[in-house]
N, C-alpha and C positions, 0 to 999 in steps of 0.2 A: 108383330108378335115379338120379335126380334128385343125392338124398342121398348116394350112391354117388360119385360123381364130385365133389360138392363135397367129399368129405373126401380121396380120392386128389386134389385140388390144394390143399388145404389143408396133407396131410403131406408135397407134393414142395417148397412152398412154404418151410414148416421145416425141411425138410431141408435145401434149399439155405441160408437163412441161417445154419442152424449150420452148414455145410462155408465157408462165407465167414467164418464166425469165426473156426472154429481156423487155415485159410491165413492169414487175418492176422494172427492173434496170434504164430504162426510167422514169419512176412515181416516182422512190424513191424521188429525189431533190423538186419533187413538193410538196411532202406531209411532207419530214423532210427538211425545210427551218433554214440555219443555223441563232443563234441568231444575233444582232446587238451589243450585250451589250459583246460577249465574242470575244475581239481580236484577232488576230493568236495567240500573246504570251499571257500565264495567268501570272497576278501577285500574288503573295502567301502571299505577305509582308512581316512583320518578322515574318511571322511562322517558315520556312525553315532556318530562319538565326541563323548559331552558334555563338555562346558567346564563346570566349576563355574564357574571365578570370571567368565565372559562371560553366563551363562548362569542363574545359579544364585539365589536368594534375597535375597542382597545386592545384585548387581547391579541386580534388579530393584529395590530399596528406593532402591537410591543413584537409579535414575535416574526415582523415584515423587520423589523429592525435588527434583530437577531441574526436574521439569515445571514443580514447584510454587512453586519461586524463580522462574521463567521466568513463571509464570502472576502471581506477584507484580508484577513488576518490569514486566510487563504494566499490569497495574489501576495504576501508580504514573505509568507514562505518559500513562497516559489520561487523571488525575486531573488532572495538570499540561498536559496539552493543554485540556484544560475550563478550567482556571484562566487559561491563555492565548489562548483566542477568550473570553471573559470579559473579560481585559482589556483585546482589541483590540475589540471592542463599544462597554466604556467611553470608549475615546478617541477610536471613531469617534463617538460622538454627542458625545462634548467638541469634537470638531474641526467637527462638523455645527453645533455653538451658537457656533463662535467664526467659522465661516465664515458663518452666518447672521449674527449681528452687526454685523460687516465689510463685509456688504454691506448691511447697511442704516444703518451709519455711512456707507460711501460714498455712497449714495444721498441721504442729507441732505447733504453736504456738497456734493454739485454743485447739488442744489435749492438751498443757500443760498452758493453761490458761493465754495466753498473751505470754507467752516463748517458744521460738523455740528452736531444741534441740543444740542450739551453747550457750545458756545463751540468746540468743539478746528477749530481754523484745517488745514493742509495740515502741516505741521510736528510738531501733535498726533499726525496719523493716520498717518505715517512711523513716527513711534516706537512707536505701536499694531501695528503693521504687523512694525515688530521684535521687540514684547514676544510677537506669536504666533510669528513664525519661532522667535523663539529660546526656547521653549515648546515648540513642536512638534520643533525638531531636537535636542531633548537629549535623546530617543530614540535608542536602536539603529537601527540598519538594519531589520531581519526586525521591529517593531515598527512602525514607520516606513512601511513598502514597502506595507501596507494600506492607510495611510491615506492618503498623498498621490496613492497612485494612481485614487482617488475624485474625488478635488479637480475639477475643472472647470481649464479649458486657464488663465481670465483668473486665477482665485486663485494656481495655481504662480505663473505671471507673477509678481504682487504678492508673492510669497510669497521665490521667487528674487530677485528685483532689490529685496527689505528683506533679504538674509542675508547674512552676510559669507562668503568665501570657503574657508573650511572647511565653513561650514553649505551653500552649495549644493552642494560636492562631495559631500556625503551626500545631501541631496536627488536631483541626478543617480545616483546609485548606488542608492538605493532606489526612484527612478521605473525601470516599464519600460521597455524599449528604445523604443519607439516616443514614446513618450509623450514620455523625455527629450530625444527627437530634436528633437520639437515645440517644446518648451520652448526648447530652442537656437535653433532658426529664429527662434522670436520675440520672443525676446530680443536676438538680433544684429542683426534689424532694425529 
């Protein structure tokens, strides 16, 4: 009995989804009505269209080439940047041996009263004093701009007031702002 009634709802079960099939597949056309505006064939326009010569083989070659002068001219920067902290290194430590020097010619010459211990009188260490300025400022600027802006406040000083008037205008031009500001202040007083 049991078995009996499981299979009369088992066959009203399937009966009913096959009667919901064919109504639907009957009803579909009514209710999804195809557009007027989309023809049998779609057109895409030039989305889908390829470009040989944007696109195509050579293009890519020319622009493998590109990279690779760019990636050159890259590596040719960088070699010549290295050669240029190379040689503001070198002159910062030229200028570190000529600014140590300097002061320790100064420093003998006030211990001996104007006289440093080589004989050079006050008159000696003025023209020492020009032979660095004018050593140091026959630099560029961007060559330049490193290293005086290291210097200590008292060296500019000496450095400015031994240059002649073209040399400190570069001096003030490769110090930065602040710094050259200082230098004015203590110079004009």
């Amino acid at each position: 009995m049991f078995l009996r009634r499981l299979l009369l709802w088992l066959v009203i079960l399937i009966g009913a989804f096959l009667l919901f099939m064919v109504i639907s597949f009957y009803l579909y056309p009514v209710f999804n009505q195809p557009d007027d505006e989309l023809p049998g064939e779609f057109d895409l326009g030039d989305f889908y269209e390829y470009d040989y010569e944007e696109f195509g083989p050579q293009a890519v070659s020319d622009l493998l080439g590109q990279i690779s002068e760019l990636e050159d001219e890259l590596e040719e920067i960088r070699d010549k940047e290295k050669q240029d902290v190379t040689t503001i290194d070198s002159l910062y430590a030229v200028n570190r041996e000529l600014e140590d020097e300097l002061r320790q010619t100064q420093a003998i010459a006030e211990a001996n009263g104007g006289i440093d211990g080589n004989g050079n009188g006050p008159q000696q260490l003025d023209a020492q004093l020009e032979e660095v300025a004018s050593n140091l400022l026959v630099l560029n600027e961007e060559e330049l701009a490193p290293i005086v802006n290291r210097l200590s406040d008292n060296m500019l000083l000496e450095l400015y007031e031994n240059s002649s008037g073209m040399q400190r205008q570069q001096l003030l031009r490769a110090l930065e702002p602040a710094k050259a500001a200082t230098l004015i202040n203590r110079a004009s007083s």
